[in-house]
C-alpha positions in Angstrom: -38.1 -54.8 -31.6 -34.7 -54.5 -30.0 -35.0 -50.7 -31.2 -37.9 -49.9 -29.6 -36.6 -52.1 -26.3 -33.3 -50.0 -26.4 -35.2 -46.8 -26.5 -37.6 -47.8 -23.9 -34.9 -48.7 -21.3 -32.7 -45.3 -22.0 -36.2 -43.4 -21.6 -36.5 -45.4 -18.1 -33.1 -44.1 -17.3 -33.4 -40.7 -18.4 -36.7 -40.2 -16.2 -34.7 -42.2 -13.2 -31.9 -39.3 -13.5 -34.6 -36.4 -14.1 -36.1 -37.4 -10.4 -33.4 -37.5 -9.3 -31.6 -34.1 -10.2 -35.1 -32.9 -9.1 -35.0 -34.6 -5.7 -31.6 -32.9 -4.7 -33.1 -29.6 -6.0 -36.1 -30.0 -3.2 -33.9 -31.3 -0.5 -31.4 -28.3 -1.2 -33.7 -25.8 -0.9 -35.9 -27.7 2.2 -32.5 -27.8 4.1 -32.2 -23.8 4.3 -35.7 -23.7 5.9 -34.5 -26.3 8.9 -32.6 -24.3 11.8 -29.9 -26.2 13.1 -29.1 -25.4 17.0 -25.6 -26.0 18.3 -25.0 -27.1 21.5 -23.6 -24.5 24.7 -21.2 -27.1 26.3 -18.2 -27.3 23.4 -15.0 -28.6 24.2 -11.9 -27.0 23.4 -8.9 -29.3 22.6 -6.5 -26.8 24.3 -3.8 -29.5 25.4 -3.2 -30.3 21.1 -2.6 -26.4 20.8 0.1 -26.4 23.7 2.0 -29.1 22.0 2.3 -27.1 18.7 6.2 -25.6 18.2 7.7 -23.7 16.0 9.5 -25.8 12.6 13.0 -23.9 12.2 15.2 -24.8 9.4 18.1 -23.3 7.7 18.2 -22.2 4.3 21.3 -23.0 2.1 22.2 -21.3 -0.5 22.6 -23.2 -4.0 25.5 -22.5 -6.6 23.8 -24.4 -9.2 21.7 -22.7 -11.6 18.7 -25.3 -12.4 17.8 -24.0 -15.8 21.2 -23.4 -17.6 22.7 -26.5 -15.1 25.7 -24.1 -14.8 27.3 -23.4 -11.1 28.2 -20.1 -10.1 30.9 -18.9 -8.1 30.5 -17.1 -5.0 32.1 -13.8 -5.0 33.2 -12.3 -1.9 33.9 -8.4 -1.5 36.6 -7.9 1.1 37.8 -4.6 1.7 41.5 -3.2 2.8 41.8 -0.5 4.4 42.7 1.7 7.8 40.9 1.4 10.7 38.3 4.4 11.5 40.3 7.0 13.8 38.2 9.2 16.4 38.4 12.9 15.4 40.6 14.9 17.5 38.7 17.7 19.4 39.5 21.1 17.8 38.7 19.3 13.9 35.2 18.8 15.9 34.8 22.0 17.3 36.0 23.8 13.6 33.6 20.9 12.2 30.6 22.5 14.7 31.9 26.5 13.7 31.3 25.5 10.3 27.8 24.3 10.0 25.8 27.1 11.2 22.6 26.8 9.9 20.2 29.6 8.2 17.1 30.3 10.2 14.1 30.6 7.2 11.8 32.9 8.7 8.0 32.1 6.5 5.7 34.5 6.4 2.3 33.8 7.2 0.8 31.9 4.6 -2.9 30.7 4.2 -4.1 28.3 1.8 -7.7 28.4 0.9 -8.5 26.2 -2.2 -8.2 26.0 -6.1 -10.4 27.9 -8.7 -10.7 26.1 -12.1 -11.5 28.0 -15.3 -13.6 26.8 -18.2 -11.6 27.3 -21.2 -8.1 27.1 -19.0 -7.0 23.5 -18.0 -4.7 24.8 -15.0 -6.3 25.6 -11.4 -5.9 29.1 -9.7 -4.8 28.6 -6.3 -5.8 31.0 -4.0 -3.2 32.0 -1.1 -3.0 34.6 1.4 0.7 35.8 2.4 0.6 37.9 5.0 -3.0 39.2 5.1 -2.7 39.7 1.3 -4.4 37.2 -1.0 -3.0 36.5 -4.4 -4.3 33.7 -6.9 -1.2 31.3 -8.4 -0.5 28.8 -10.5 1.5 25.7 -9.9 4.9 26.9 -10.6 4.6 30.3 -10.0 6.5 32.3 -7.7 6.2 35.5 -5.7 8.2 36.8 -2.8 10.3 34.2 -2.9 8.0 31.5 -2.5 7.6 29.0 -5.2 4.3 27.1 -5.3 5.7 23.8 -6.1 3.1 21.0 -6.0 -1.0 21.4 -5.7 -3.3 18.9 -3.9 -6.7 19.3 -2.9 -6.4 19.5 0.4 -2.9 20.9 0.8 0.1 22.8 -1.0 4.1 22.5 -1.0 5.7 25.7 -1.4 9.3 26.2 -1.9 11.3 29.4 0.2 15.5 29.6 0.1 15.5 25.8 -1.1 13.1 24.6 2.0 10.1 23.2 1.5 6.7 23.5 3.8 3.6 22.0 3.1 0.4 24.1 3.9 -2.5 22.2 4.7 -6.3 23.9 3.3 -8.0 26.6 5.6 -11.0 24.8 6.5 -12.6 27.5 9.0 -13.0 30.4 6.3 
């Protein structure tokens, strides 16, 4: 008798939890149908925002390493030395006679996409220098102008050790 009593009352609770998992299932899904309106007139708590302020603090540095429990020593680096002099004028102007810079003059160059073979894994870029159109490789040079890098959209070509980048004709 007390077996069948014990099972009886576990039964009871087991339905007792079944209704009410299944009650919270209903009132879940009833509570997304109800439309909840929010009033116009909300207040703003704008005097607990103008009381806010910045938290400064300083941050110290520690000498103590926490895992090894060892304390380091600080090094400082101080240099010796003369004090910075102001050029005199005529090492400035032989300074300025000195550094005369190399105009590059580019041709006109035209950059107009890539072709990609079947059997070949590199692309044939096609460029126009100076009305004539030649097809390169990355790497490559001609004329003095060394295709260096490929995008999609644009190439970086190399002339007297300056470098341009050429952006894709998109009009042709």
């Amino acid at each position: 008798m007390n077996r069948r009593l014990l099972n009886i009352i576990l039964m009871v609770f087991m339905f007792a939890i079944w209704i009410v998992v299944i009650y919270k299932l209903f009132n879940f899904f009833k509570a997304d149908n109800q439309t909840t309106y929010l009033s116009k007139d909300v207040i703003y708590a704008e005097s607990s925002l103008q009381t806010l302020s910045k938290d400064t603090f300083q941050l110290n540095r520690i000498d103590r390493d926490p895992f090894l429990d060892k304390v380091r020593e600080r090094k400082v680096n101080v240099t010796v030395g003369k004090p910075k002099q102001k050029p005199d004028k005529k090492n400035v102007k032989k300074a300025l006679n000195n550094k005369i810079s190399i105009v590059v003059k580019w041709p006109k160059l035209r950059y107009y996409g890539t072709i990609k073979g079947i059997n070949s894994s590199s692309e044939l870029i096609l460029i126009k220098i100076d009305n004539k159109l030649f097809k390169l490789r990355e790497g490559d040079k001609l004329e003095d102008i060394a295709l260096k890098k490929v995008y999609r959209d644009s190439i970086i070509v190399e002339m007297n050790n300056e470098l341009k980048s050429i952006l894709k004709n998109q009009n042709e």
